[in-house]
N, C-alpha and C positions, 0 to 999 in steps of 0.2 A: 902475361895473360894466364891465369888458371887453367891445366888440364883436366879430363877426367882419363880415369885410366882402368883397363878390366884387370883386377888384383888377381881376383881365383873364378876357377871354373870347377863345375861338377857332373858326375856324368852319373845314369840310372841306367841299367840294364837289366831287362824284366827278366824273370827264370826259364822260359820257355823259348824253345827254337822249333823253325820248322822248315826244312831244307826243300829247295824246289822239287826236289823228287817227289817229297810227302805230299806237295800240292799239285803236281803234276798227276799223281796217281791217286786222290779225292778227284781232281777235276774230271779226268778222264774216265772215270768209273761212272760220274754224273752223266758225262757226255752220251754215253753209252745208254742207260738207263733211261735217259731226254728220249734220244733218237727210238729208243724199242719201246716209248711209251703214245711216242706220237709218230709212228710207223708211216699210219695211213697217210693221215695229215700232212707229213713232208713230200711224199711220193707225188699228192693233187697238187703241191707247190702251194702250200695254204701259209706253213712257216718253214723255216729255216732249219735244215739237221745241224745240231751244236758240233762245232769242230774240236777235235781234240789239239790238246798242248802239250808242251816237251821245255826240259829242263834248257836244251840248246836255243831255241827259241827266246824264253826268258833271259837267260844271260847275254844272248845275243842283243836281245832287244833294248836289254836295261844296262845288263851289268852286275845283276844282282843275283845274287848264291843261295842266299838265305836270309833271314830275319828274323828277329824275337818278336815276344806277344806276352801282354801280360795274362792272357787264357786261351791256352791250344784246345779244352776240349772243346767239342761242336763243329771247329771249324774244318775237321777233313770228317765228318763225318755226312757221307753224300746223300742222307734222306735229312740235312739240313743244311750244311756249307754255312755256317754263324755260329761264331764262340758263345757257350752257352755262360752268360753271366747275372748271376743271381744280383737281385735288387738290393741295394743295403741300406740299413735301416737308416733317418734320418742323423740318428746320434752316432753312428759309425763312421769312421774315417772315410771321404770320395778315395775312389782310385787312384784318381789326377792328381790329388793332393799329399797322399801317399807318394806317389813317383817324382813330386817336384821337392818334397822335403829330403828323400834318400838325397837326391841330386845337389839339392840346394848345402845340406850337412857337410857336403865335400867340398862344394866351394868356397863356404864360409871358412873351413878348414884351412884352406890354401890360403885363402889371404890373408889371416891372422887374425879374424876378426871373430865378435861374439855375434850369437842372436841380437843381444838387446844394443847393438850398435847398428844395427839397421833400422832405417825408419822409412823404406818403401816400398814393398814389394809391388812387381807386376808380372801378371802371371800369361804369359801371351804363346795361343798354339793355334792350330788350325782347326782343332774343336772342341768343344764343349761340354764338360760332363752333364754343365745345367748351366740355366741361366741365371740364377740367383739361389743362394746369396753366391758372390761373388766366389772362385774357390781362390785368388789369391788374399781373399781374409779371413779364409780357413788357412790356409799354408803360413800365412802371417801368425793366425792365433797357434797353431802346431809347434813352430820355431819357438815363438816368446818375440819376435820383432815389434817394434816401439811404429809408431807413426800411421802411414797411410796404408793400402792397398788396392787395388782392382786387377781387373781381368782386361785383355784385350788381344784382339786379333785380326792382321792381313792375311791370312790363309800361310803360305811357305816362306815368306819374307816377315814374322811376325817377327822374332827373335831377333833382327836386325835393327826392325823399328821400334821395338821395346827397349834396346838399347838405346838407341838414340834418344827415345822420351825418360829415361833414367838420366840422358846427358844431361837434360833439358833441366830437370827437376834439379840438379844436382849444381848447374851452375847458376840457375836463379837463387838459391838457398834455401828452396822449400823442403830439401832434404840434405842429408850429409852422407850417409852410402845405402845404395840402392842393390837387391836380388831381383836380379831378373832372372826367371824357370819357365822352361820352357818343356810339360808334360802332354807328350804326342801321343795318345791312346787312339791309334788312326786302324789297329786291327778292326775294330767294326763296323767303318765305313767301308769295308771292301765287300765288291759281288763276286765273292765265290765261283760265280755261276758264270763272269765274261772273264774269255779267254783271256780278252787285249788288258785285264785290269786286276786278276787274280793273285797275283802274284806283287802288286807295287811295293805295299804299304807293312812298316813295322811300329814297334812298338818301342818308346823309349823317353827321357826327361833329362833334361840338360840346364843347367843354372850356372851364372856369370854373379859375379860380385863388382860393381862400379861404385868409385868413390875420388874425389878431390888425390890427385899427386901428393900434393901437400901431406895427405891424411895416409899415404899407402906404404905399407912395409912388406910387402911378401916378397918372396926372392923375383917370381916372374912375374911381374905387371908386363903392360901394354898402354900404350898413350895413343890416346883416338887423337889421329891427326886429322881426318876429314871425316863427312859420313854426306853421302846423297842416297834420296830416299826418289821414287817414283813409283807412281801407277796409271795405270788406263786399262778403259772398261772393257773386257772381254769374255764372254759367255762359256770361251773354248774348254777352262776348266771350272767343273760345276759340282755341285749338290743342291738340290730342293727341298730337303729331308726338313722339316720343320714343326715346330708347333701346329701351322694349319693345316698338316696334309690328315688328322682325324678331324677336321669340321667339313672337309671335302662331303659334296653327296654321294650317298649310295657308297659310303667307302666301307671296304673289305679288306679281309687279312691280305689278298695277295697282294691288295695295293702297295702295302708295304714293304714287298719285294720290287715291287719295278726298277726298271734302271735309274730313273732320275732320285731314288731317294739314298742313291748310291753317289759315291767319288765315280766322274764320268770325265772325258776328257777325248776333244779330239787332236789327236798326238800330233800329226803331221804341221795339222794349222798354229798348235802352240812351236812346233821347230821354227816354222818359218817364220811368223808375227815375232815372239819372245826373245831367240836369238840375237837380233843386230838391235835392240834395244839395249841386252846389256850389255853388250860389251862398246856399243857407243854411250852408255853413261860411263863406264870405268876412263875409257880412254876419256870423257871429257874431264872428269873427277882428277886424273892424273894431270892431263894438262894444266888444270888450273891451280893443282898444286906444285906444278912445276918439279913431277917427280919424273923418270925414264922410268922405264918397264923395267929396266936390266938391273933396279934397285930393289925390287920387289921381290924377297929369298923367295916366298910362299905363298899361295894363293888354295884358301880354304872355302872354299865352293860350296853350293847347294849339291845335296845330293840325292837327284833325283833320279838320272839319267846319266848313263857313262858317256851315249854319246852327245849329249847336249855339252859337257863338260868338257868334252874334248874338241869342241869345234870350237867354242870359246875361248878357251886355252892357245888352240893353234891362232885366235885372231890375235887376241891379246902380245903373244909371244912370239909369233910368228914361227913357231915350232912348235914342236909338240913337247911335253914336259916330261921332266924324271917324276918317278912317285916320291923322291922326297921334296918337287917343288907346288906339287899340286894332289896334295895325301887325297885317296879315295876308300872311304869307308862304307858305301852303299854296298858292295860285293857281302858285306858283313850282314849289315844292320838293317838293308835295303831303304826305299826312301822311308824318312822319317819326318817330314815335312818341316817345319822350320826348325826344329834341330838339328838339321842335317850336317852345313855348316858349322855349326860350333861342337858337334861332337869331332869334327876336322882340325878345329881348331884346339881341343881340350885333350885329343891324342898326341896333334903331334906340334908344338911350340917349344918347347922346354929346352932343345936344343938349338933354341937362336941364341944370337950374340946381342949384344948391348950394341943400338944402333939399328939394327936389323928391321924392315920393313914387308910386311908381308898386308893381303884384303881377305876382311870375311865377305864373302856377297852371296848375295839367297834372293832366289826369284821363282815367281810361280803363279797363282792363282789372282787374279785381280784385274789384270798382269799387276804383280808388285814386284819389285825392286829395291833391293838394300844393298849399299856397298860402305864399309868402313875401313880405310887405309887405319894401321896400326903400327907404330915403333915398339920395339922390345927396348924400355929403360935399363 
């Protein structure tokens, strides 16, 4: 039977960082400023005085230290809290397309392969720079890549399931190697302004090269030995933010602040639904591959949440893990939505053996779910 297998991987890290401190002391300066502006108004119990945040708090909660961004100004600036990002012109390079090409040049690199040996990109993140035209057939035309292209997206499991519709493509013959890029420009969906959500979201691009065994030479491939894919419909993680929120009536600038046109999310109710979802698909995915846990060197996770990660980890394993069987790079990168995962897995592979069995798995918004068991050839 024909494999496919991921050759190379590539990874974008935007210029700019900005440590929970910097956002702890933009937020807090806000905080302050909210509460002395609307004095009265909270004392009648009309709204809510904004609570302040702390760096201990965020890492506690997440896990997360810090994050890049591909545009820091605006964003700690507290008479706006929104990275100021000028419009560019149609005939200029998107941003997205920019961060999936850096990423993509590196993975093409690794597996040995050229642009024009590739004949399909898909370009899948959790947002959108626009709807049309498509940016994985700007990213296509950028490289020099031959064949097809589009866009698509499950929210934080895209990157999993864009692999897997690269399998798809690659073992019907409608292609023969496929980039999959993965550019997370998620700094601008964040509200600034809420405590519980100020802090999640980075900045970053991630690309995979798939193509036929047959067809692969790099020293480190990977042989997708399973992939299950799931979702069910859940409100808990959201945006609204849309094309029609300007034909709304009576719409105004502040509308455009509101929470819903924000990344919202009720945390609690995603622990409790999300959790024994995935790791009863893994555990089922393993059984039917007739694999044991105890074969599994490394398990490259979503990285959203330290302690979602670890609660999974401990079912899966029934312990808790060393960092080198379950690497966590959100401390770094913070979440990065569906490249969370594969920048896990693009840091740290290189050091498995021939035989070696480790899962990417990415879950999030939808609820979706991606899991792929992988062998190091």
């Amino acid at each position: 039977m024909r494999s496919v297998v991921i050759s190379g991987t590539g990874l974008f890290t935007p210029p700019h960082t900005i440590t929970n401190d910097e956002l702890v002391a933009a937020f807090n300066s806000y905080a302050d400023a909210h509460n002395n502006r609307n004095k009265d108004a909270i004392e009648r119990g009309e709204i809510s005085a904004a609570p302040y945040s702390s760096s201990e708090f965020i890492e506690k909660a997440s896990g997360i230290k810090r994050r890049y961004v591909m545009v820091k100004d605006g964003i700690l600036d507290v008479e706006r809290m929104m990275p100021i990002i000028p419009r560019r012109d149609e005939n200029d390079q998107s941003f997205t397309a920019g961060m999936a090409v850096a990423a993509a040049k590196e993975a093409i690199e690794r597996a040995g392969k050229q642009p024009a040996d590739i004949d399909l990109v898909i370009c899948g993140a959790s947002t959108s720079e626009r709807p049309w035209p498509a940016v994985a057939v700007e990213i296509q035309a950028a490289l020099g890549c031959s064949g097809y292209a589009f866009d698509m997206t499950v929210a934080c499991s895209t990157a999993t399931f864009a692999i897997s519709t690269a399998m798809d493509a690659l073992l019907s013959g409608s292609a023969r190697c496929a980039l999959v890029v993965n550019p997370e420009f998620a700094s601008p969906q964040i509200n600034y302004r809420d405590r519980d959500s100020h802090f999640i979201f980075g900045d970053v691009a991630t690309a995979c090269i798939l193509e036929l065994e047959e067809t692969s030479t790099a020293t480190h491939r990977f042989r997708i030995i399973d992939r299950q894919l799931k979702t069910y419909f859940s409100n808990n993680i959201r945006t609204s933010v849309n094309f029609l929120t300007k034909a709304e009536p009576n719409i105004t600038l502040e509308r455009f602040f509101e929470r819903d046109q924000f990344f919202a999310q009720q945390g609690r109710k995603v622990f409790k639904e999300l959790l024994p979802l995935i790791y009863t698909l893994v555990d089922e995915q393993l059984q039917k591959e007739q694999i044991d846990i105890r074969e599994i060197k490394r398990l490259w996770l979503h990285q959203a949440n330290i302690n979602m990660n670890l609660f999974v980890i401990r079912h899966l394993l029934g312990r808790d893990a060393g960092a080198d069987e379950a690497p966590v790079v959100l401390d770094e990168y913070a979440n990065t939505a569906s490249a969370g995962s594969i920048i896990a897995f693009h840091k740290y592979h290189d050091d498995l053996a021939s035989c070696d069995k480790g899962i990417i798995c990415s879950f999030g918004a939808g609820y979706s779910i991606g899991s792929l068991i992988v062998e190091k050839i």
